[in-house]
N, C-alpha and C positions, 0 to 999 in steps of 0.2 A: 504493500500500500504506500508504504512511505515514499518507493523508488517509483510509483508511478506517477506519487506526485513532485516528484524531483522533475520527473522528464517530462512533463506538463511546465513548471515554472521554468525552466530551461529553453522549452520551445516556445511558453512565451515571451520572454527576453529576446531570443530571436526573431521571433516575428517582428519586434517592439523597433530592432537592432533594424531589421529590410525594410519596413516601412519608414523609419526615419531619414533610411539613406535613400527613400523614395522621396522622401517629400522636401529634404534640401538639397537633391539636385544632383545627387550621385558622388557630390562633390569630395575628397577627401580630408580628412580634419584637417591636413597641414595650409590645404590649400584658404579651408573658412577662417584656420586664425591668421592666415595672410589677408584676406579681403580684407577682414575685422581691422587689422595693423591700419590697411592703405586707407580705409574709411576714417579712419582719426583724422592720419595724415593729410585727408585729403578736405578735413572739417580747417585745418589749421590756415588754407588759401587765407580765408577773407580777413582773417585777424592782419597779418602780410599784407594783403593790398591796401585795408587801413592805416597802417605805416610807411605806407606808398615803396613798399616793397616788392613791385610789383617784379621785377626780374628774378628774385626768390620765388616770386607764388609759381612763377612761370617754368619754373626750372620745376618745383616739386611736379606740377602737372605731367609736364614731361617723363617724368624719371616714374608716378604713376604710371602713366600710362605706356612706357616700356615694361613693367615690372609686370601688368595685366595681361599683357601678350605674351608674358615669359611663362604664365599660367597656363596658357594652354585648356582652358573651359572650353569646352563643345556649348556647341547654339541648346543640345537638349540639356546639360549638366546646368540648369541653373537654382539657383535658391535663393532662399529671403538675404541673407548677407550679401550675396551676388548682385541684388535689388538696390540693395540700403546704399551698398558701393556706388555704383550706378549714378544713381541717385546725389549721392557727396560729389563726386567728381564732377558730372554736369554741374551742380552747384557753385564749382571751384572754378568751371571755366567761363560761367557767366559771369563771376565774379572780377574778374580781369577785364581794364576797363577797355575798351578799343581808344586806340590811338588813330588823333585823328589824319595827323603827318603821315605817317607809315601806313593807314590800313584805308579811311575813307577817303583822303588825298588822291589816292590814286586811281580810283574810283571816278569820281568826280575830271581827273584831270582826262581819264582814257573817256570818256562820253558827254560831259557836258562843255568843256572848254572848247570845242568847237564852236558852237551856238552863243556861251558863254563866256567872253572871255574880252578882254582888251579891245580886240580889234572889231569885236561884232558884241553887241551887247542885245540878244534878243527880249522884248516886254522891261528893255531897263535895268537889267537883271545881270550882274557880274558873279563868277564866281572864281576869279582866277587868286584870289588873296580872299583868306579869312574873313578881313574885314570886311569886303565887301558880301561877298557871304551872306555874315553877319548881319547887314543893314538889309539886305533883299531888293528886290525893286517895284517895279511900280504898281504891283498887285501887294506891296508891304510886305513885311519881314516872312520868311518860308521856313522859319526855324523856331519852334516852339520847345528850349531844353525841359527834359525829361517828358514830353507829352508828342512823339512820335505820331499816332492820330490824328493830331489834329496840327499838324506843321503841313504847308503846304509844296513842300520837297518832298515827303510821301505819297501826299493826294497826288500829282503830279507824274511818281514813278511809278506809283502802283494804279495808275488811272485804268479801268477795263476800255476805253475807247482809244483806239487807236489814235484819234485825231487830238486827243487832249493829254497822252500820255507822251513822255519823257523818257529817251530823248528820244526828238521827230527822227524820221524817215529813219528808224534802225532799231532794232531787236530789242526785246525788254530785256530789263538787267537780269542776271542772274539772280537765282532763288538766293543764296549765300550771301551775294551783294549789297541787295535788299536787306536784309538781316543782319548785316553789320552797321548797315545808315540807320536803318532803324534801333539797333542796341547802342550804337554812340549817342543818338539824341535823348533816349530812356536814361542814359547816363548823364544826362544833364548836357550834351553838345558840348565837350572841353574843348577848347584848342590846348596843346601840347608842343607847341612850338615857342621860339623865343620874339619870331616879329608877325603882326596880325598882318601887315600890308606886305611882308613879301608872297611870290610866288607858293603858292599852295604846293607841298609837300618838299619843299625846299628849306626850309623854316631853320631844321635843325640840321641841316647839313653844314658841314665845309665848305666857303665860299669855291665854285667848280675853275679848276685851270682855264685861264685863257686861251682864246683860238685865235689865229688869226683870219682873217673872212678876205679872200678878193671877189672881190665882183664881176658880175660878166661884162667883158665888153664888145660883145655882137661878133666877135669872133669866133662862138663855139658853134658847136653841130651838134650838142646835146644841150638843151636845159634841165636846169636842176628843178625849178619850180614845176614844171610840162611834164620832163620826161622821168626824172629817178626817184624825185619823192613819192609820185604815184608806185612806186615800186616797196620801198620802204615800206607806205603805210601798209598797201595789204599785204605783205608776204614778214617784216620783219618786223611789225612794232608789237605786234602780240607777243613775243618774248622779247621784245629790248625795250621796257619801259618800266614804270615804276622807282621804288627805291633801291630793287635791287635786278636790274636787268639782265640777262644772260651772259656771260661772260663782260661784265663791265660796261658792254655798250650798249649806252641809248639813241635811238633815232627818234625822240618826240620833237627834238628839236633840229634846226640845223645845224647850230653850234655843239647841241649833241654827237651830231653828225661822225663834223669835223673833228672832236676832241678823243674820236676811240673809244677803245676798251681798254684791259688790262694787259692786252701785248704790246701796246705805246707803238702796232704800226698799222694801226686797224686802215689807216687812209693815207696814203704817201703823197700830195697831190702834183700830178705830173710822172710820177710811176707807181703804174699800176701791178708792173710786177715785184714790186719790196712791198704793195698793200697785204695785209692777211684779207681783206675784205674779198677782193680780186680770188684768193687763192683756196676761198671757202665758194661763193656762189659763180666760178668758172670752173678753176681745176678742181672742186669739188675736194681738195686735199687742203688739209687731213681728215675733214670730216662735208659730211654735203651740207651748205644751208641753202635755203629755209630746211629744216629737217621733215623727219613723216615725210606726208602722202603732195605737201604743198611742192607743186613742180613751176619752178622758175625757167621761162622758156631763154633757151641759147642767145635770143636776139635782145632779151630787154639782160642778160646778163653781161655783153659788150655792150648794149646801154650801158651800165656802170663804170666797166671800162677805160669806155673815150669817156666820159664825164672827168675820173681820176685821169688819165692821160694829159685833158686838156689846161688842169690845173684844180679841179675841183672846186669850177668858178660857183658864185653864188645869184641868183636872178631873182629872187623875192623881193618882197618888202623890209622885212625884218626878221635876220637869222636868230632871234629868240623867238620866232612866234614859232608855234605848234603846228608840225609839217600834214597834220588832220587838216588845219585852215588854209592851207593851198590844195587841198585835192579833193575836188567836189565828191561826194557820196553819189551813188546808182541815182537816186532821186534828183539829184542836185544837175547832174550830166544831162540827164533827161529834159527837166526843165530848161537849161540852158539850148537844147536843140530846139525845144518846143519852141522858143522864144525866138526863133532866127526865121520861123517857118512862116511864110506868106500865105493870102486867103487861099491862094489855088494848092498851095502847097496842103494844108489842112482840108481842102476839097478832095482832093485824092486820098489823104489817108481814112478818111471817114466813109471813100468807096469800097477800099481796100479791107479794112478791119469790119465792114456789112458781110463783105463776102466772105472773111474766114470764118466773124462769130456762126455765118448762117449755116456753113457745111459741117460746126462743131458742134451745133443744135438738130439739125435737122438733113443730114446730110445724105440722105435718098429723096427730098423735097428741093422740087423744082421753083425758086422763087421768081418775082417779079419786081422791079422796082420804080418811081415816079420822083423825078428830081423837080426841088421846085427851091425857091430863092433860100428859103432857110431852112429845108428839113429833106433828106434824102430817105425815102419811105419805102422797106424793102419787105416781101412779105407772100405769102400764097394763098392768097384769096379773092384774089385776082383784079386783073390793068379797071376795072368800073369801078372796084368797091378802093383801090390806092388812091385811084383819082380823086373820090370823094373823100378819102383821109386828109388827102391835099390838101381842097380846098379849107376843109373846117379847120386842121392844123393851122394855117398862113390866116386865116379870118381868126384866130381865137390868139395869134401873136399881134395881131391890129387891136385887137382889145384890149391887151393883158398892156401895150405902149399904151396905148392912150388913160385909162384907168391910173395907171403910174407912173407915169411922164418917163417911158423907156423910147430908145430912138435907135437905128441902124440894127444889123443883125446880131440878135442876142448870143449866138455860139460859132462861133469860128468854126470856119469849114461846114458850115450847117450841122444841125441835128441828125441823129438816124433815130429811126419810128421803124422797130419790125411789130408787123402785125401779121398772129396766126390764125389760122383756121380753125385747129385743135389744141382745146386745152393740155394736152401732152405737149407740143411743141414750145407752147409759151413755160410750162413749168420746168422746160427743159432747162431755158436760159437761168432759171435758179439754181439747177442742180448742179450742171455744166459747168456754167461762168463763176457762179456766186456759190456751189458750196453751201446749200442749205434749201432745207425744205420750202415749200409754198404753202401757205395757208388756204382753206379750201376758199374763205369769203376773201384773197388776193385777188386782182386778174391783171395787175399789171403795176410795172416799177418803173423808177427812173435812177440812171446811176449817169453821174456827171462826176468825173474823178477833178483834184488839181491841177492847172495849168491847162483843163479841157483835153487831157490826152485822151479819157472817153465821153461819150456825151453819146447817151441813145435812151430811148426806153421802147420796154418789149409789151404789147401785154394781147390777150386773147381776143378777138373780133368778134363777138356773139354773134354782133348785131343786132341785139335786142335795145326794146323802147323803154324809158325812163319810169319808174314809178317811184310814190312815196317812201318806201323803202329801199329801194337800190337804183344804181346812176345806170342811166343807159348807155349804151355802146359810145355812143357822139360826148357824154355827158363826162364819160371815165377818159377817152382822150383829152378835152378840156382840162379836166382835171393834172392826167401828167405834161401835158404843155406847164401849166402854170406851175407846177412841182418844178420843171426843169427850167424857165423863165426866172422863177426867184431862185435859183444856185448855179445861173450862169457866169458868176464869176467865181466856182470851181470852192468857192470859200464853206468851211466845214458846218454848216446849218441840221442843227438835232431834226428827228422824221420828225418826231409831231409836229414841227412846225412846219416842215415841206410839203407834208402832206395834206395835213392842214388848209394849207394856202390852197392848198390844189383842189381841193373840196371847194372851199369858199369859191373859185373863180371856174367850178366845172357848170353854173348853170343851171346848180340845183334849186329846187324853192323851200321857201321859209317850212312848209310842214316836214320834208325832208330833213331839215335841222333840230325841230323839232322833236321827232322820232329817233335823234341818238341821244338822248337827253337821260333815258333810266339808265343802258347800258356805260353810257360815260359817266355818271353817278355810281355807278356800282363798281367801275373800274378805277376810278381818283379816289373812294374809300376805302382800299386796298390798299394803299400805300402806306409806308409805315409815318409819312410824316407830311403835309402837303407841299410845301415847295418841292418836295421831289416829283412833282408833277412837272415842271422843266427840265427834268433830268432825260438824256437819250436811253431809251433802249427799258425806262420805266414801267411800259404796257406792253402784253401781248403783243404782236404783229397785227393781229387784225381789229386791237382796240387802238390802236395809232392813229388814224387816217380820222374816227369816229372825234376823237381825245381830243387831238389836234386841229380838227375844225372850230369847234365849240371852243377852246382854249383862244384859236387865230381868233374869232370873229369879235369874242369876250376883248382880249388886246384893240381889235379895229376901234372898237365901240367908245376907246379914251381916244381918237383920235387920230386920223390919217397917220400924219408928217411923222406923229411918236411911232406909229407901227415899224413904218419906214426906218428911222433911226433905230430900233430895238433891232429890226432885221442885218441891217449895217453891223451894229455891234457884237450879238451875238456868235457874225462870222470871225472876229478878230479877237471878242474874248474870251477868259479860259473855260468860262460858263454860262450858261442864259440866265442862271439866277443874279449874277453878276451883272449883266446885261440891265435885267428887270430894274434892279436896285438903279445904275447908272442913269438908266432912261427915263423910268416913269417916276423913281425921288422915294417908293416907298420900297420895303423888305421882301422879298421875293414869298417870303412864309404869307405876310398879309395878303398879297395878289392873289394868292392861290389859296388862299380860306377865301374871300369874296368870289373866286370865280368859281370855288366848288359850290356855294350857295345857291348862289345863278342858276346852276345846275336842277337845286331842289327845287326850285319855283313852280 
C-alpha cells in the first residue's frame, strides 16, 4: 500500500514536473534565470537616459540584444519570462530619445528639401535649418512637441490622398520613417545640435574640408547640372547620403561631390584614370557600383568620365544646393514637356491616347468618332447619336462660359467624351484604367489629371429621359461637362464638390434636388464629426455626387463671387475646410452644422 502510494506521489510530481515545462515554454532553467538577469538589466535603460546617458543605455541595448540571440529560443519555446523580457526591452528602446541631427535630419533632408529648402520655399514653408522648421510657414507652425497628432508635419505625411500628402509626386515614407518623426515629436521635438540656423543635420559635425569648384566655361561636352547629376541622384545617393554614407562619400551635394570619400581620390578632376570613382562605375574594379541588381549603362558611365576628364567643371547655381534641386523628378520632366507642347501639339495626343485607352477597354469594338472645337467624342453607338453628343457637349460649354464668365477653350487639345453602348464597356474604363470597382447607381466619371496630361470622361449612353429621381442620358453628360469645366485647370478639387457642381449645372429641377434630401441626411449623420463633411473621399461613391450637390448649391446660396473664390482656393489649399474658414470668415465645423440643418427642413 505504502509503495503504491509512493509511485502515485512520484508520478504526480512528474506530471506536475511536464506540465510546467509545458506551460513556460520548454525553456531550460539556465536559460529563465538569464531572461530574468537581462529583464532587470534591461528595466535599468530609463534611469540612464535620465542622466542623459544615453550612449550607456544604448550600448546595454545592444549587448541585450546580442546576449538574446546567443539564447537561441525557438518561435514555439516561449514563456511568461520570455514575455516580461520582451516587454522590458521594447520599453528600453522607446526609451532612447531619437536624435534629431542623426536620425530625422536625414529624413527630412532625402524628401523634403527638394520642395523645401533655400532655393524653392513651397506654401512658405523652409525646412532646410531647424529654425526655420521650427517657425513653419504660412499654414503656421507644423510642429506641435510631444503631440504628434495633431502637428501638421504628420497630417501632411501620413495624408490618405495622394494630392494633399507629402512629399508630392513620390512614394510615401517608409513605415519606420514615419515612426521615428513621429516618436521624436512625442518626445517633445528636441533639437540636439549646437546651431538652430545651420544646415539641418550638419549641426554637430566638423566644419567639412574645402573644395575647390571651377566653373564651366562652355567648353565642355558634358554638363554636370544636365548630364551627371541626373546620374548621381538615381543610381548613387541612396547609399551616399546621410551622416554616415557608404564609404565616406556623399553626393547630396556638389561640393559633396567634389570632396570624396575616404580614399582622398574618389574624383581627380582632369584624370579620370587616378579617380576611384572612374574605377568602380567603369572598370567595375575592385568592386561594381551602383551594386545589386541597379545596372548603370556603358554610355552615361563615360558620361562621368569626360565630365572628370574635362576638369570636373561645375554648371549650376550653387555647388551647396542639393543635387535633388537640379534634377527634375518623373513628374517634374513630364510637366516641363507638357508645357513646351502647342494646341495642335495636345490635338494629337488627345487622338492618340482615344485610341489606345479605346483598344484597352474595349478592344474587339469597333468605335467611331466626331471632332468638334473642344471635345473629341469617340464611342460605339454610332456617327447620329456622336453627333448629337456634339452638339449638347459644345451648347452646355456656351453655358457653363456664360453663367461664369469663362472664355476660349477650357482644355487644351480638346476634351475626349467616350461614350458606350454597354454598361460592361463603360465599367471597363474603371476597372482597366482606374483600378477599382463601379458602383451600380455610377454611369459615368470624369478624370482630368495635372498639367491636362489627361482630360476625358467615359460614361454609359442609355439614352434614356430624365425623371424626378434620376438624370437622363442628355442631363448626366451636362452634368460631367461641368464636372470637367470647373477642374480645367488640372488643380486638385475634393469629388463632392466636382461632382456636385456637375449636378447643379446638369439641368436638373428643383424637385430632383429635392429628392436627395433624406438620403444626404442620413449620409452627413454618419460622420463622426460634421466638418468632415468637406473632407474627400468622406461618403460612399454613390452618396458623393447626391452630398455634393446639396453641399454646392447650400455654398451658391451665400453668394456667387464667394463660390467662385472658395472654388479658386480650395485648388491651392491644403484643405476645403481651410478654404471654408478663409473665404466665407466662419469655422468650417459651423458651415457644416447649418448646412446639415438645411438638410432636415
Amino acid at each position: 500500500m505504502r509503495q503504491s502510494f509512493f509511485c502515485f506521489v512520484v508520478y504526480v510530481l512528474l506530471l506536475g514536473d511536464i506540465s510546467s515545462a509545458t506551460v513556460s515554454g520548454a525553456l531550460t532553467k539556465e536559460q529563465r534565470h538569464e531572461l530574468g538577469r537581462m529583464s532587470k538589466e534591461a528595466r535599468t535603460v530609463s534611469g540612464l537616459v535620465r542622466r542623459k546617458q544615453i550612449e550607456d543605455a544604448k550600448t546595454i541595448i545592444g549587448q541585450l540584444e546580442q546576449r538574446v540571440s546567443e539564447l537561441n529560443i525557438e518561435d514555439g519555446d516561449r514563456a511568461r519570462v520570455w514575455t516580461v523580457f520582451q516587454r522590458n526591452l521594447e520599453r528600453a528602446r522607446n526609451a532612447i530619445p531619437v536624435s534629431f541631427e542623426s536620425e530625422v535630419a536625414p529624413i527630412l533632408s532625402a524628401n523634403c528639401i527638394r520642395c523645401h529648402g533655400a532655393d524653392k520655399a513651397n506654401a512658405g514653408l523652409r525646412l532646410d535649418t531647424f529654425e526655420h522648421l521650427w517657425r513653419g510657414g504660412r499654414s503656421g507652425r507644423i510642429l506641435l512637441p510631444t503631440k504628434p497628432a495633431n502637428s501638421l508635419i504628420m497630417a501632411r505625411l501620413t495624408a490618405a490622398d495622394d494630392r494633399h500628402r507629402m512629399p508630392q509626386n513620390a512614394d510615401r515614407l517608409k513605415d519606420a520613417e514615419l515612426k521615428m518623426v513621429r516618436k521624436w515629436i512625442a518626445g517633445g521635438a528636441v533639437f540636439d545640435g549646437n546651431d538652430r540656423d545651420a544646415p539641418i543635420g550638419d549641426s554637430t559635425r566638423d566644419p567639412p574640408t574645402p573644395v575647390t569648384i571651377v566653373m564651366a566655361d562652355g567648353s565642355e561636352t558634358v554638363s554636370f547640372k544636365n548630364d551627371v547629376a541626373p546620374i548621381m541622384v538615381n543610381f548613387c545617393l541612396r547609399c551616399h547620403q546621410g551622416n554616415d554614407p557608404r564609404g565616406g562619400f556623399s553626393v547630396v551635394t556638389t561640393e559633396d561631390v567634389l570632396r570624396g570619400g575616404n580614399t582622398g581620390n574618389t574624383i581627380i578632376p582632369g584624370d579620370s584614370d587616378k579617380s576611384y570613382l572612374w574605377k568602380l562605375v567603369g572598370l567595375q574594379d575592385p568592386m561594381k557600383m551602383p551594386p545589386g541588381q541597379a545596372l548603370l549603362k556603358r554610355s552615361q558611365a563615360m558620361t562621368i568620365k569626360r565630365w572628370i576628364d574635362e576638369g570636373a567643371h561645375f554648371d549650376g547655381d550653387s555647388p551647396s544646393a542639393a543635387l535633388r534641386s537640379m534634377v527634375p523628378t518623373e513628374a517634374e520632366a513630364a510637366a516641363a514637356e507638357l508645357a513646351t507642347m502647342t494646341e495642335n501639339d495636345f490635338a494629337r495626343r488627345r487622338i492618340e491616347q482615344a485610341s489606345i485607352m479605346w483598344k484597352r477597354i474595349a478592344p474587339r469594338e469597333k468605335s467611331e468618332s466626331v471632332t468638334t472645337d473642344n471635345f473629341f467624342i469617340c464611342g460605339n453607338v454610332g456617327t447620329e447619336r456622336l453627333n448629337h453628343l456634339a452638339r449638347m457637349a459644345e451648347a452646355q460649354t456656351v453655358r457653363l462660359q456664360k453663367r461664369h464668365n469663362g472664355a476660349g477653350n477650357p482644355w487644351r487639345g480638346r476634351m475626349i467624351i467616350f461614350a458606350t453602348k454597354d454598361r460592361f464597356e463603360y465599367t471597363e474604363f474603371n476597372t482597366v484604367l482606374r483600378k477599382q470597382p463601379t458602383p451600380e447607381a455610377i454611369h459615368g466619371h470624369v478624370v482630368i489629371a495635372p498639367q491636362l496630361d489627361e482630360a476625358y470622361m467615359a460614361f454609359h449612353d442609355q439614352d434614356t429621359p430624365a425623371s424626378t429621381l434620376e438624370l437622363g442620358t442628355d442631363q448626366l453628360l451636362n452634368s460631367l461637362i461641368a464636372q470637367a469645366w470647373l477642374a480645367r485647370d488640372g488643380l486638385p478639387l475634393p469629388d463632392w464638390l466636382q461632382q456636385g457642381f456637375g449636378l447643379t449645372e446638369s439641368g436638373a429641377r428643383g424637385r430632383f434636388f429635392s429628392g436627395l434630401k433624406p438620403q444626404a441626411l442620413q449620409s452627413a449623420r454618419k460622420l463622426g464629426s460634421p466638418n468632415a463633411i468637406f473632407n474627400n473621399r468622406a461618403f460612399p461613391p454613390e452618396d458623393v455626387p447626391l452630398v455634393g450637390a446639396l453641399l454646392t448649391r447650400f455654398l451658391q446660396s451665400r453668394g456667387k463671387e464667394k463660390f467662385t473664390e472658395f472654388v479658386e482656393s480650395v485648388g491651392t489649399t491644403s484643405s476645403p475646410a481651410q478654404a471654408i474658414t478663409s473665404v466665407y470668415g466662419l469655422s468650417a465645423d459651423s458651415v457644416a452644422k447649418a448646412f446639415i440643418t438645411s438638410l432636415a427642413r
